[in-house]
C-alpha positions in Angstrom: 40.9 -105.7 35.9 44.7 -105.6 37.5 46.0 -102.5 37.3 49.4 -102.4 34.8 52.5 -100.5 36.0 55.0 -99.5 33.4 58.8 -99.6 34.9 61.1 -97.2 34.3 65.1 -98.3 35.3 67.8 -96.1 34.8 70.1 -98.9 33.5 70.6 -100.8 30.1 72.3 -103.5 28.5 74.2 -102.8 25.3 75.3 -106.4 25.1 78.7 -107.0 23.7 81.9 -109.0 24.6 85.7 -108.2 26.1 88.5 -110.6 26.2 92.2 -109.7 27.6 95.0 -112.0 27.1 98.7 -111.2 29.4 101.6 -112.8 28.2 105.7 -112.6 29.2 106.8 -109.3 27.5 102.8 -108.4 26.0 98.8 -108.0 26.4 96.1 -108.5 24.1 92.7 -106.9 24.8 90.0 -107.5 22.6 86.2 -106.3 22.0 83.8 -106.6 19.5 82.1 -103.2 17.8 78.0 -104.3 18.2 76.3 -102.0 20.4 72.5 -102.9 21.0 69.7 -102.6 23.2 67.3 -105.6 23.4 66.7 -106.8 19.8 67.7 -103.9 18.3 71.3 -102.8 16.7 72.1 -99.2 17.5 75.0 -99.0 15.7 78.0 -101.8 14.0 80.9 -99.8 14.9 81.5 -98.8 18.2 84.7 -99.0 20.1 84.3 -100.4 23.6 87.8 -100.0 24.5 89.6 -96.9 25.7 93.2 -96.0 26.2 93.4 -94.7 29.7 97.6 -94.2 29.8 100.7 -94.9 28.1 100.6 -99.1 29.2 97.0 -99.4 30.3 94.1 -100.2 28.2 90.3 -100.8 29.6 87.6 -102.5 27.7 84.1 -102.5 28.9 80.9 -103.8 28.5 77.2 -103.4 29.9 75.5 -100.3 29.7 77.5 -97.6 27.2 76.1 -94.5 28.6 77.6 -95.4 32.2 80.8 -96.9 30.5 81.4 -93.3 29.3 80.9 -91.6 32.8 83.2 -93.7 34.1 86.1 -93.6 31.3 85.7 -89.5 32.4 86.2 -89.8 35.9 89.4 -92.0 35.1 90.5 -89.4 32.4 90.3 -86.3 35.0 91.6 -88.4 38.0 94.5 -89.6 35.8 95.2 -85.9 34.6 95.1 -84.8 38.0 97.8 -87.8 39.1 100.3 -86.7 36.1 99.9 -83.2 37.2 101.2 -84.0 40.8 104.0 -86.7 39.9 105.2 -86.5 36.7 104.5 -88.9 35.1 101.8 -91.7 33.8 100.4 -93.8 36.0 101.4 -97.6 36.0 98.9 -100.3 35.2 98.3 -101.2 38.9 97.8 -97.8 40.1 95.2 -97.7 37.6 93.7 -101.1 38.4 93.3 -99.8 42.1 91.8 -96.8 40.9 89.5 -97.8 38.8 88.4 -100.3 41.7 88.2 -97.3 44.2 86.1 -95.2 41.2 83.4 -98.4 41.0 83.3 -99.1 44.9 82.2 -95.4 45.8 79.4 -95.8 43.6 78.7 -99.0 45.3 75.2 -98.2 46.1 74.1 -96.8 42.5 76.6 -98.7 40.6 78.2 -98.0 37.4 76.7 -100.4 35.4 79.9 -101.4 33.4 82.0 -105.0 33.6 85.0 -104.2 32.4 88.8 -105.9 31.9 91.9 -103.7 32.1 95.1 -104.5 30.3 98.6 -103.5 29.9 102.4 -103.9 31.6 103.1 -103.6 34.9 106.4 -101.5 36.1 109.1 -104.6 35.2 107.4 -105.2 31.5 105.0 -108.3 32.4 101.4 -108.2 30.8 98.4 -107.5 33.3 95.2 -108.5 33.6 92.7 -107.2 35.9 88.9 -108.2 36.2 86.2 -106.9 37.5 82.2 -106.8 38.9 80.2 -103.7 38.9 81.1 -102.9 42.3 84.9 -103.0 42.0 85.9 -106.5 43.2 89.1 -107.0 41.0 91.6 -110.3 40.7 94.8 -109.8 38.8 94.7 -112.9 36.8 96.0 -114.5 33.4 93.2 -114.0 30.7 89.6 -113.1 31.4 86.4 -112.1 29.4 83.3 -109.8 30.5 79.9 -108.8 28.8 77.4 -110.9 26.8 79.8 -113.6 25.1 81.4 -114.2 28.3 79.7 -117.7 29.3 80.8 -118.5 25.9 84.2 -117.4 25.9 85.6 -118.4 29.2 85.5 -122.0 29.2 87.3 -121.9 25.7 89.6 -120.0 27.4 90.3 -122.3 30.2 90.6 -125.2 28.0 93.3 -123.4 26.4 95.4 -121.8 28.7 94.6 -123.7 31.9 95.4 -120.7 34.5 97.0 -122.4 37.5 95.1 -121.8 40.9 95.6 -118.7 43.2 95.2 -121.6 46.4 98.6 -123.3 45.3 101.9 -122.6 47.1 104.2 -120.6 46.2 102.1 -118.7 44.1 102.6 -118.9 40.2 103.1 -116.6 37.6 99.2 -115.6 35.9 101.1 -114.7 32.4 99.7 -117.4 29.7 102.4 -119.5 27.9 101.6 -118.5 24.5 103.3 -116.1 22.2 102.2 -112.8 21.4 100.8 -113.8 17.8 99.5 -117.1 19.3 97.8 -114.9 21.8 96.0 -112.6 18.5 95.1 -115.7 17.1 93.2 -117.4 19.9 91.2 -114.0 20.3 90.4 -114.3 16.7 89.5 -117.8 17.0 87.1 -117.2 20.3 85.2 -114.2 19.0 84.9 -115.9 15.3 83.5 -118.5 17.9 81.1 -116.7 20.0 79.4 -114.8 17.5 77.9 -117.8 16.3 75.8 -118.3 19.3 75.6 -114.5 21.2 73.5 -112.3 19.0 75.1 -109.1 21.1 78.3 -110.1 20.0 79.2 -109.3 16.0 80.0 -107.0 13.5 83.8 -106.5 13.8 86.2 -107.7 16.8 89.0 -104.9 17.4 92.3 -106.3 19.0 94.4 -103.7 20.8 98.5 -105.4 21.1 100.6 -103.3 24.2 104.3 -104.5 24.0 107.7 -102.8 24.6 107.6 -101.3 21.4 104.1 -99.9 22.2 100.8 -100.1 21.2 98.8 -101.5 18.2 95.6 -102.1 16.8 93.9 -104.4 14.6 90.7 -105.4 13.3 88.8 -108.5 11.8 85.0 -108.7 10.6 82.5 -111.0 12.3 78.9 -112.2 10.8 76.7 -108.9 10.5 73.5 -111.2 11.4 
């Protein structure tokens, strides 16, 4: 008789999609609200996006439980940063820290895959994406978590980034306008919850533009 070994891992997947869309003078940073754990729904209303300073928004997916030890880290190290200058941290500074924050737990990694959002010091929408162990690209659009393989080929065939290899280097902002931008997100969730049972429920759109920030939602199939 072979002996049967039950094993334990300290990680999850709670499934679930992010999508973040820069523009000129905006960004657009999307997730759905499913949160599950194999076939199971946990709950249909769960925000996986957080508000980490005055232009910078973060959406993550993976596993929830080390999603929220991370958005804690940033919170306090962000405290600490407006405490000794003054004033909020920009959307860079944040994308290097939260890069710093996943590569020193390079070797028990936060298990989070997450897209960060927002305006950068001269107004421009930002985009930053990342793996579990803090590798991030500034780039135009980009998608993490379970609906990913789905979304980002829709997303290339409609925005055609152009390549980081050509000379002089081009502007990552997409073309389209900031309700074009809503409406594509819409369009690519409505999309991908046809196929990703992770994905679903309700898509929640957060808008950052001069004026400030907004959010909207939109129901997806419940099934």
């Amino acid at each position: 008789m072979t002996k049967q070994q039950a094993n334990w891992s300290p990680y999850d997947n709670n499934g679930g999609s992010c999508v973040a869309i820069a523009g000129s003078d905006y960004c657009v940073i999307a997730a759905d609200t499913r949160m599950s754990t194999g076939y199971n729904i946990l709950t249909r209303d769960y925000s996986k996006i957080s508000h980490l300073a005055e232009k910078c928004v973060m959406a993550s997916s993976g596993f929830q439980a080390d999603v929220k030890a991370l958005q804690k880290v940033l919170f306090a190290r962000h405290l600490t940063y407006q405490h000794q200058h003054n004033k909020q941290m920009s959307c860079p500074a944040m994308a290097q820290l939260l890069s710093n924050t996943l590569y020193y737990k390079r070797f028990f990694p936060y298990y989070s895959f997450n897209v960060l959002g927002g305006l950068d010091s001269e107004g421009k929408g930002c985009v930053f994406t990342y793996d579990a162990v803090g590798s991030y690209e500034r780039v135009g659009y980009s998608s993490q978590g379970s609906g990913s393989t789905l979304i980002m080929p829709f997303l290339d065939n409609q925005l055609k980034s152009p390549s980081p290899l050509l000379l002089p280097a081009q502007d990552a902002v997409t073309p389209l306008s900031e309700t074009e931008a809503v409406d594509l997100v819409k369009t690519v969730f409505a999309s991908a919850t046809e196929r990703d049972i992770y994905t679903g429920d309700k898509v929640e759109i957060v808008i950052l533009n001069a004026s400030g920030i907004h959010r909207e939602f939109m129901d997806l199939r419940k099934d």
